[in-house]
N, CA, C and O atoms as a GROMACS GRO file, in nm:
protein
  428
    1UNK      N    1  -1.479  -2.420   0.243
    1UNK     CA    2  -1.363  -2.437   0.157
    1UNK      C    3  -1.318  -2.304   0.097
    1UNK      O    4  -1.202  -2.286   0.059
    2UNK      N    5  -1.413  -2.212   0.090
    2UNK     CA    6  -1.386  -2.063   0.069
    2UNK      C    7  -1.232  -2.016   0.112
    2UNK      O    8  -1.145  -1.962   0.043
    3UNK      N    9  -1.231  -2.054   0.239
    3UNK     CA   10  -1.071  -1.955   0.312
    3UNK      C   11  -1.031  -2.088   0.306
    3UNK      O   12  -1.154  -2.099   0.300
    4UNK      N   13  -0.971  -2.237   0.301
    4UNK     CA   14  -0.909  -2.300   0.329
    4UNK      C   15  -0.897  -2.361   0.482
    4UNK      O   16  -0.867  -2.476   0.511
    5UNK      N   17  -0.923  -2.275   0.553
    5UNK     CA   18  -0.958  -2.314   0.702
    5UNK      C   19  -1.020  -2.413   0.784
    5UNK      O   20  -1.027  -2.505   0.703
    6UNK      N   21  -1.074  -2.458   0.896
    6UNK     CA   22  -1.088  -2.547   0.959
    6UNK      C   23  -1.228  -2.444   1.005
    6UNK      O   24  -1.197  -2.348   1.076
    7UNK      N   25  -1.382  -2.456   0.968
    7UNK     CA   26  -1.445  -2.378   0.990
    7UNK      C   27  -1.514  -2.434   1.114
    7UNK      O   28  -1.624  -2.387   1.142
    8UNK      N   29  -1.460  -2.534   1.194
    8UNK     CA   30  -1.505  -2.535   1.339
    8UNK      C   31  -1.365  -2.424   1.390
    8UNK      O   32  -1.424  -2.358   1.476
    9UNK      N   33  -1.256  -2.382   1.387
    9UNK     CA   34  -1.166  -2.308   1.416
    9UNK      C   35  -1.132  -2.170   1.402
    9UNK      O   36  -1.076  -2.103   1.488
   10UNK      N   37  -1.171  -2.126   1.285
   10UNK     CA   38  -1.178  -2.024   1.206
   10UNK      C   39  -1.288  -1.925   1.314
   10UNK      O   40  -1.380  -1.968   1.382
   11UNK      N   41  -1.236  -1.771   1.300
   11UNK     CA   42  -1.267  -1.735   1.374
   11UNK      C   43  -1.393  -1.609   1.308
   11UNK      O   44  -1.382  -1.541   1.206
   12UNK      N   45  -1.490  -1.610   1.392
   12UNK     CA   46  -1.630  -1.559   1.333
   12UNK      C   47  -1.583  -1.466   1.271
   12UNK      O   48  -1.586  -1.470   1.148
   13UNK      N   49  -1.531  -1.365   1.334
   13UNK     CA   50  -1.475  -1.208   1.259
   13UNK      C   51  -1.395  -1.234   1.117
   13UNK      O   52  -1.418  -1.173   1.012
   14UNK      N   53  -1.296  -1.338   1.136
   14UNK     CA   54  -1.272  -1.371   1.048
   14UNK      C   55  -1.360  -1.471   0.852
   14UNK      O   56  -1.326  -1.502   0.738
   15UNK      N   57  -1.456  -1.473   0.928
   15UNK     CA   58  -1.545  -1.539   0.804
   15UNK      C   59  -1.625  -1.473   0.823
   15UNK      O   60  -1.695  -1.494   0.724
   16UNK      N   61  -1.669  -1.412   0.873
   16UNK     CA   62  -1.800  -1.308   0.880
   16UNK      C   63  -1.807  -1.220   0.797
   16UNK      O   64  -1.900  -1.196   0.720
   17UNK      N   65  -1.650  -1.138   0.820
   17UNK     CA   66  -1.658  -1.022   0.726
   17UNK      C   67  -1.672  -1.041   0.597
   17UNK      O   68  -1.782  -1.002   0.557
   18UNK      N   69  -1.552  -1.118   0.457
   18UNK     CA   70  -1.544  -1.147   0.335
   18UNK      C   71  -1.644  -1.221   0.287
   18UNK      O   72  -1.659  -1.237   0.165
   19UNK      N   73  -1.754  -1.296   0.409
   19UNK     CA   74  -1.857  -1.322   0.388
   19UNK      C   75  -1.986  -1.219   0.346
   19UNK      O   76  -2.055  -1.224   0.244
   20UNK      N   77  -1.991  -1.160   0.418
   20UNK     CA   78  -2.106  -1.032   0.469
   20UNK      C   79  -2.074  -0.978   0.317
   20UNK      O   80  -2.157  -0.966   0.228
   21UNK      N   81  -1.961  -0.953   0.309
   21UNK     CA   82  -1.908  -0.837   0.172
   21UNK      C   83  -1.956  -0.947   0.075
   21UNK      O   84  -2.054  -0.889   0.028
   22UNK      N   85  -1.953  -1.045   0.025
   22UNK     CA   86  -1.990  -1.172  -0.046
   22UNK      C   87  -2.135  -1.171  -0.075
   22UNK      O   88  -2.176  -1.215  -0.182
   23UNK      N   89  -2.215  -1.124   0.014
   23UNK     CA   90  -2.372  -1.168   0.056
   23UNK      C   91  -2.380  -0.996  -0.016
   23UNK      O   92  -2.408  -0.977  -0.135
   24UNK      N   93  -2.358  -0.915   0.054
   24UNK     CA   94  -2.402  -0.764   0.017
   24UNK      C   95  -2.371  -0.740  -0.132
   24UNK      O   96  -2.463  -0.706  -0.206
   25UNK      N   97  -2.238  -0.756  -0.182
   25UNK     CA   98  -2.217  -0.734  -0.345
   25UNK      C   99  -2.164  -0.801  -0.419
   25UNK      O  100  -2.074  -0.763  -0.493
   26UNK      N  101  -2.222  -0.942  -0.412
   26UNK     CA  102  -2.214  -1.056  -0.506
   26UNK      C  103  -2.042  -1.058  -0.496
   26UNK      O  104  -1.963  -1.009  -0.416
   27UNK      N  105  -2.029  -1.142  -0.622
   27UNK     CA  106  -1.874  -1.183  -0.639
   27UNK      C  107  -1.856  -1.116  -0.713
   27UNK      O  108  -1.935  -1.032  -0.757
   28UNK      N  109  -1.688  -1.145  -0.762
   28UNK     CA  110  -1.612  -1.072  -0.843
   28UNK      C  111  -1.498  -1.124  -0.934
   28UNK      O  112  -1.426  -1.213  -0.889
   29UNK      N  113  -1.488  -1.103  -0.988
   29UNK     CA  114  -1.391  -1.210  -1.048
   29UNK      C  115  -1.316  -1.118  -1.183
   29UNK      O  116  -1.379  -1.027  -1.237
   30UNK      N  117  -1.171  -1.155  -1.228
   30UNK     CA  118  -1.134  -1.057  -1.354
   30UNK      C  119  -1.174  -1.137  -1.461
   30UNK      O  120  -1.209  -1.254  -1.450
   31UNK      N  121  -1.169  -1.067  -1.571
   31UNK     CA  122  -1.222  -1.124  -1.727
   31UNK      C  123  -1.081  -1.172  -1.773
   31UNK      O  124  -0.979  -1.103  -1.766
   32UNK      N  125  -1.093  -1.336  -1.836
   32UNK     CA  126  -0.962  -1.389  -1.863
   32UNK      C  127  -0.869  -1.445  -1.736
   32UNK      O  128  -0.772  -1.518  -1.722
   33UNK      N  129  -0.935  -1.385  -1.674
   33UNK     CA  130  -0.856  -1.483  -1.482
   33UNK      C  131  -0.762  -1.456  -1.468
   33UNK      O  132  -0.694  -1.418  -1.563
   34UNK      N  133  -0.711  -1.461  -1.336
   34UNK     CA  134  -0.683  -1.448  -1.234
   34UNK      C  135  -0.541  -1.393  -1.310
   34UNK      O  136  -0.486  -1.293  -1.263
   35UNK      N  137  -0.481  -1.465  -1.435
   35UNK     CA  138  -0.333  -1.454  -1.473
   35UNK      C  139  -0.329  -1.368  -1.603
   35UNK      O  140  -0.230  -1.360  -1.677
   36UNK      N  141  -0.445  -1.306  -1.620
   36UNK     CA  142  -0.427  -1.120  -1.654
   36UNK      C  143  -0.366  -0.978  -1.578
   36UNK      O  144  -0.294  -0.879  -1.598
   37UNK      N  145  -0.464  -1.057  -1.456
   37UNK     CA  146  -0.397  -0.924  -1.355
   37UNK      C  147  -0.190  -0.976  -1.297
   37UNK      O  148  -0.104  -0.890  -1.287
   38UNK      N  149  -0.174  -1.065  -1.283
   38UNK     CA  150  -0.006  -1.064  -1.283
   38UNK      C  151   0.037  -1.057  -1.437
   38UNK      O  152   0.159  -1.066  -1.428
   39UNK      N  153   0.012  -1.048  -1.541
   39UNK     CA  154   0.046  -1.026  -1.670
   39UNK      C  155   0.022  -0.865  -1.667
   39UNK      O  156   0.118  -0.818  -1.729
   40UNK      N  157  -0.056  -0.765  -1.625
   40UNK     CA  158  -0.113  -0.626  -1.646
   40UNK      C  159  -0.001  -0.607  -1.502
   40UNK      O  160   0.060  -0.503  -1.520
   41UNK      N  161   0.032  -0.657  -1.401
   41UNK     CA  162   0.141  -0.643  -1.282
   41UNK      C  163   0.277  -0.639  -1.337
   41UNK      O  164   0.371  -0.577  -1.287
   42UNK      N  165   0.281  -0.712  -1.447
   42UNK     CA  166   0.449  -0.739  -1.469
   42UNK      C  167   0.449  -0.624  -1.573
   42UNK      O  168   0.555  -0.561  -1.570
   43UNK      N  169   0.376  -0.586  -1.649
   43UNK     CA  170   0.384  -0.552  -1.814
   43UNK      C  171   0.419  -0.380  -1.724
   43UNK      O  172   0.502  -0.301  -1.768
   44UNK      N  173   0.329  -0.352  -1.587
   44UNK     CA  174   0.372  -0.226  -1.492
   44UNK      C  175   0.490  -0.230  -1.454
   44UNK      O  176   0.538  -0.117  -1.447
   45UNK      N  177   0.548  -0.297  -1.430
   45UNK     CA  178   0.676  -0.318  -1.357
   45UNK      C  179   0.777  -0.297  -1.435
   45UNK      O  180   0.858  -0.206  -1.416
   46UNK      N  181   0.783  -0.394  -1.547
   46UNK     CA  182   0.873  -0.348  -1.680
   46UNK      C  183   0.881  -0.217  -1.716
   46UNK      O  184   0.987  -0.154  -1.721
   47UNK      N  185   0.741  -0.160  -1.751
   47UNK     CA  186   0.758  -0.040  -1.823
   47UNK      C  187   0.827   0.078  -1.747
   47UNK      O  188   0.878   0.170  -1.812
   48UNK      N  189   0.830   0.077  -1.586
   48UNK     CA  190   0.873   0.149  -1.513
   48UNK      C  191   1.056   0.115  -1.492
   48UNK      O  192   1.141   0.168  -1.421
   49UNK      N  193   1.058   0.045  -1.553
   49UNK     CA  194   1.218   0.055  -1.543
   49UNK      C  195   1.240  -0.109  -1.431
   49UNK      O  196   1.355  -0.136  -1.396
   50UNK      N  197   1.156  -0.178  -1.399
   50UNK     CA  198   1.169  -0.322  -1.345
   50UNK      C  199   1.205  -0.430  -1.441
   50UNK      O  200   1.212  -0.436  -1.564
   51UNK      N  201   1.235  -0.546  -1.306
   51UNK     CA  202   1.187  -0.665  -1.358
   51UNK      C  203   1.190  -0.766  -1.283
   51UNK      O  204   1.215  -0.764  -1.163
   52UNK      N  205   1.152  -0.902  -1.379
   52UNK     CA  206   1.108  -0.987  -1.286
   52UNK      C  207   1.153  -1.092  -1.300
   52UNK      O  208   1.180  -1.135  -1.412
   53UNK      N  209   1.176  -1.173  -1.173
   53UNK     CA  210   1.319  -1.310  -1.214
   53UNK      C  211   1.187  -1.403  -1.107
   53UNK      O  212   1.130  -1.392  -0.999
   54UNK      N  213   1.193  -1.485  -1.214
   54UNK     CA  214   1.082  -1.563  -1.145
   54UNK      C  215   1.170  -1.792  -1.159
   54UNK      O  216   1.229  -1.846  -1.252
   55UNK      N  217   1.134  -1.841  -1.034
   55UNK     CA  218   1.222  -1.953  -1.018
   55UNK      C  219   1.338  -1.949  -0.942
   55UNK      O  220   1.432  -2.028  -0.951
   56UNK      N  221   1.331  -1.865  -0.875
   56UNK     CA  222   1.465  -1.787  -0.774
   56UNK      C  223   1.370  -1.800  -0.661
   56UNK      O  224   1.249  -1.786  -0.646
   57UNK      N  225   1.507  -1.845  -0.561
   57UNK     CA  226   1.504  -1.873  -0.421
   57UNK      C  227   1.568  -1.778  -0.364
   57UNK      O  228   1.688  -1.781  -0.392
   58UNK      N  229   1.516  -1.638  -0.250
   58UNK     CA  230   1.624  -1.577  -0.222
   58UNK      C  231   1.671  -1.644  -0.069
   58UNK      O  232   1.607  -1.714   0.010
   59UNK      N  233   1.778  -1.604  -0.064
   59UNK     CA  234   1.875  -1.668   0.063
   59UNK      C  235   1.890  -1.569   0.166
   59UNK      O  236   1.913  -1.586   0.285
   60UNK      N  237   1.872  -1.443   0.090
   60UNK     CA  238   1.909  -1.354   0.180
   60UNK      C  239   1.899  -1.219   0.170
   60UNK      O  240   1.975  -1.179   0.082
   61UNK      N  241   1.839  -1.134   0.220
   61UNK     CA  242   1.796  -1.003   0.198
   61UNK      C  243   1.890  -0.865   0.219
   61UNK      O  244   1.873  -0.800   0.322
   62UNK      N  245   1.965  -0.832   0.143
   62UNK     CA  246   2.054  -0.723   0.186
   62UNK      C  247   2.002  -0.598   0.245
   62UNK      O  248   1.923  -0.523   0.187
   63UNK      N  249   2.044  -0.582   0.348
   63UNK     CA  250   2.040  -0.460   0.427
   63UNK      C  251   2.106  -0.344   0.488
   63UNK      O  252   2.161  -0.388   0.589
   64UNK      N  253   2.126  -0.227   0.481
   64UNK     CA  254   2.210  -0.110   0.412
   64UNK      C  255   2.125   0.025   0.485
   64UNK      O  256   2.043   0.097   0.428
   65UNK      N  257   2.171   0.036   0.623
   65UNK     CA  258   2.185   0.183   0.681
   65UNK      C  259   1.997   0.140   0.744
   65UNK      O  260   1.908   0.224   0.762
   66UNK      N  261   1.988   0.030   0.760
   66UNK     CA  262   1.823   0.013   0.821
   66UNK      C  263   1.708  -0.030   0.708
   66UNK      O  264   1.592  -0.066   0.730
   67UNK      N  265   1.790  -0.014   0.555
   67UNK     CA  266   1.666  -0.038   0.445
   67UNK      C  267   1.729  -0.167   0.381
   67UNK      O  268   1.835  -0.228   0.394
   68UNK      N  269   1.638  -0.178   0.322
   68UNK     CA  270   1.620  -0.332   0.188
   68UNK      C  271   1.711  -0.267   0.115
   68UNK      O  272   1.720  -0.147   0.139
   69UNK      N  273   1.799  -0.325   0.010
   69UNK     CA  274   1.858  -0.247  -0.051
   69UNK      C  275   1.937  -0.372  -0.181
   69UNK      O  276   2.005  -0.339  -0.279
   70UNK      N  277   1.903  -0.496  -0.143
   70UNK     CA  278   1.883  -0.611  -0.251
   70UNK      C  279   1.869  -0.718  -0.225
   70UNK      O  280   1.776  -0.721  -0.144
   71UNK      N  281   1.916  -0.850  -0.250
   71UNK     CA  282   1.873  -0.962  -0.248
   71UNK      C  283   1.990  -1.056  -0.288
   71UNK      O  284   2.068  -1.031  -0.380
   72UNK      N  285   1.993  -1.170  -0.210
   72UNK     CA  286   2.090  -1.294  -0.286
   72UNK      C  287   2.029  -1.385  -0.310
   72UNK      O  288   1.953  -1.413  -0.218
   73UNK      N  289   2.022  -1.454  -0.398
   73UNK     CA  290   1.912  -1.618  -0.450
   73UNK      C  291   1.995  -1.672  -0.540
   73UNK      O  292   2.093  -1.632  -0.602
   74UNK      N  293   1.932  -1.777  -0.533
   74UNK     CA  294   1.952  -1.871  -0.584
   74UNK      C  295   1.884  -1.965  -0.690
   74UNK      O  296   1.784  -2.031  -0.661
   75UNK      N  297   1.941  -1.969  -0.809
   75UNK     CA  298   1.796  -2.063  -0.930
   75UNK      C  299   1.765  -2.192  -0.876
   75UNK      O  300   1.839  -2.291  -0.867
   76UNK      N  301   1.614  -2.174  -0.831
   76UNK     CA  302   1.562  -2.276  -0.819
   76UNK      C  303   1.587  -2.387  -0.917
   76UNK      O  304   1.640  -2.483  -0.861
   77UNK      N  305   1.564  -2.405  -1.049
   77UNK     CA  306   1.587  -2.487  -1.146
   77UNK      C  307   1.670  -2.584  -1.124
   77UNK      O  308   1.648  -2.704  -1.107
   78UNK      N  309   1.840  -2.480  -1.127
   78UNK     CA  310   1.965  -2.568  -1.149
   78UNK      C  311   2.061  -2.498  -1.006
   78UNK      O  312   2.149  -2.412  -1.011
   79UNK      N  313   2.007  -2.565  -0.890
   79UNK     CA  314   2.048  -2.540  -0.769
   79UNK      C  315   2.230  -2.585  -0.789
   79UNK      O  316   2.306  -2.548  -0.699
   80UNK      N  317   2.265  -2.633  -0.864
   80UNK     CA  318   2.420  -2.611  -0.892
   80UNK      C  319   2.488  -2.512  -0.909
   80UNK      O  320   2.606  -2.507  -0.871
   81UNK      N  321   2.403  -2.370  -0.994
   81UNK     CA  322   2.473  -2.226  -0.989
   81UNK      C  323   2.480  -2.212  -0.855
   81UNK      O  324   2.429  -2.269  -0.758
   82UNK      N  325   2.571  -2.102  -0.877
   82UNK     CA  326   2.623  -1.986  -0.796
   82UNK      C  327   2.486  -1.905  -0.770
   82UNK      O  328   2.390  -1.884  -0.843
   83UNK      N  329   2.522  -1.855  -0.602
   83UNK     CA  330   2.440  -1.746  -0.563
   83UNK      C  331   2.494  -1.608  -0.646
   83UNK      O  332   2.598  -1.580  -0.704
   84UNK      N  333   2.330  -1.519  -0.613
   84UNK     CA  334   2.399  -1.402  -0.704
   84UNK      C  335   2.300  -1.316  -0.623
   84UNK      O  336   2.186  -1.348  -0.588
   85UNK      N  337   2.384  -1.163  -0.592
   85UNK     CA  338   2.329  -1.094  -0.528
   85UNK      C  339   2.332  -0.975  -0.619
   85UNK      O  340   2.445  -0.948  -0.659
   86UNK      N  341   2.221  -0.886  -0.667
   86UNK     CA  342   2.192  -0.811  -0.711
   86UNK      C  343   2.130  -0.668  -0.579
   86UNK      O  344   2.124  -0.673  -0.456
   87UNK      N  345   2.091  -0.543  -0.688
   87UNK     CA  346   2.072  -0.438  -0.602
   87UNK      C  347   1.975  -0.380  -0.660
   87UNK      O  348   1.971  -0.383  -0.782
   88UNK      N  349   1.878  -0.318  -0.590
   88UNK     CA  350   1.767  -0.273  -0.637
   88UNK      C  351   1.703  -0.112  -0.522
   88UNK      O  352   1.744  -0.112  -0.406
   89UNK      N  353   1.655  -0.049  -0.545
   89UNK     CA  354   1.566   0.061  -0.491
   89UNK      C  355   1.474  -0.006  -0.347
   89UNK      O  356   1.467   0.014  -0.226
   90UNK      N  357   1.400  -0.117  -0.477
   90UNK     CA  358   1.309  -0.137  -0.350
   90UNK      C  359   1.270  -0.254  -0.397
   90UNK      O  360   1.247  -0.283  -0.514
   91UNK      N  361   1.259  -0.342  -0.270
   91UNK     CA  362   1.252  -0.462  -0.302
   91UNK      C  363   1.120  -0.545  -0.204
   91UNK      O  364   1.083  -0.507  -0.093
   92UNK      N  365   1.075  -0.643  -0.267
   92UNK     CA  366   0.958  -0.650  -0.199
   92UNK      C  367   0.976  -0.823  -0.156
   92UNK      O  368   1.044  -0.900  -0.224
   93UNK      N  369   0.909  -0.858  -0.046
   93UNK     CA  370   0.963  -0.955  -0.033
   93UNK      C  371   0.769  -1.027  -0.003
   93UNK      O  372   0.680  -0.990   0.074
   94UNK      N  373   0.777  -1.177  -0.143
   94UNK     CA  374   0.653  -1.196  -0.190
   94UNK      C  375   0.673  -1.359  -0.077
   94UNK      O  376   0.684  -1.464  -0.141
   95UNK      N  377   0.676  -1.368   0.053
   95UNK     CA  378   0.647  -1.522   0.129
   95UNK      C  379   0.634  -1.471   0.254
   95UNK      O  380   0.688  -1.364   0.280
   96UNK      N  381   0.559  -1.541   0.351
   96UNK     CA  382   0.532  -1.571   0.470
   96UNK      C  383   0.618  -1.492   0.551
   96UNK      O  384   0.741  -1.491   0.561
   97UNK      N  385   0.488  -1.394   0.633
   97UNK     CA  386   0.610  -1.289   0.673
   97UNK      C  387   0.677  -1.327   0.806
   97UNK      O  388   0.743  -1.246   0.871
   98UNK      N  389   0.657  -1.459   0.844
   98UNK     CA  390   0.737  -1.532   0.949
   98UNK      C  391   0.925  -1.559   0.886
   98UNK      O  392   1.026  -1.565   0.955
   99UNK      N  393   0.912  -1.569   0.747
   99UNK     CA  394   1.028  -1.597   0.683
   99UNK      C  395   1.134  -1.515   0.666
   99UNK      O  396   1.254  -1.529   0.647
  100UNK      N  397   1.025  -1.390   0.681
  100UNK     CA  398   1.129  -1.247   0.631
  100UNK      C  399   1.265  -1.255   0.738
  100UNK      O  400   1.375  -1.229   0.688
  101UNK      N  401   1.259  -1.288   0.877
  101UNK     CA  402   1.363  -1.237   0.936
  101UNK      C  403   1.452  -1.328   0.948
  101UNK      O  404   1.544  -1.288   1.019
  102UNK      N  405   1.468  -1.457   0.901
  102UNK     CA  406   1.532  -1.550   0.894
  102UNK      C  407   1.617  -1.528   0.752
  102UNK      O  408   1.683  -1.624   0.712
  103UNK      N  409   1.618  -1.378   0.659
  103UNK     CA  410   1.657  -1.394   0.599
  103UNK      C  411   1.744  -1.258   0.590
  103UNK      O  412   1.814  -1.217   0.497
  104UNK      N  413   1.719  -1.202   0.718
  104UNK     CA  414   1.798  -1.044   0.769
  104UNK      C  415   1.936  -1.110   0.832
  104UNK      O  416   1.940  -1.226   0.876
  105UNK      N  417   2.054  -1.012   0.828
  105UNK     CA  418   2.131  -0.991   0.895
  105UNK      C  419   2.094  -0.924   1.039
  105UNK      O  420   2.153  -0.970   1.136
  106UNK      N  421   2.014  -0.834   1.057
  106UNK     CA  422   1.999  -0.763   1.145
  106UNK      C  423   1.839  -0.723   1.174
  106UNK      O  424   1.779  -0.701   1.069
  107UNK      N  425   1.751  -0.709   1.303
  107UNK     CA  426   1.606  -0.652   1.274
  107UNK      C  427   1.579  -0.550   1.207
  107UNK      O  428   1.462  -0.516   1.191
   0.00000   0.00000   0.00000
């Protein structure tokens, strides 16, 4: 139940290793859990001149001379607004990286 996997399926290399590392130097874990370190992630992000819009669906990834260059979404919440496309430096895109290109104009 460790990886979520099907451990007749799951592949040795794949449980072997985070295992082995598991067996050799115990566990690990943060003090206060897991939702310190995205609280100490965001509080970085802010101070650098970021931020963070969280409950947003993006629709679509703007792309500009070959780079990321912003984003269009949509509020999850109240799917009645308007899309809104904003612009950013650099943008990171946090789902399934099968999803990413379904959300390009272009490769």
């Amino acid at each position: 139940v460790y990886w979520g996997d099907d451990p007749y399926t799951l592949s040795m290399f794949y449980f072997g290793t985070p295992f082995s590392g598991f067996i050799e130097n115990g566990g690990h874990f943060i003090k206060g859990g897991s939702q310190e370190l995205s609280n100490y992630l965001a509080s970085y992000i802010e101070k650098n001149g970021g931020s963070i819009l969280l409950g947003k669906r993006v629709e679509k990834i703007i792309i500009k001379k070959g780079m990321a260059t912003g984003v269009t979404f949509r509020d999850n919440f109240s799917k009645s607004l308007e899309s809104i496309t904003i612009s950013y430096d650099n943008v990171i895109a946090n789902c399934a990286i099968p999803t990413v290109p379904q959300m390009l104009d272009e490769p």
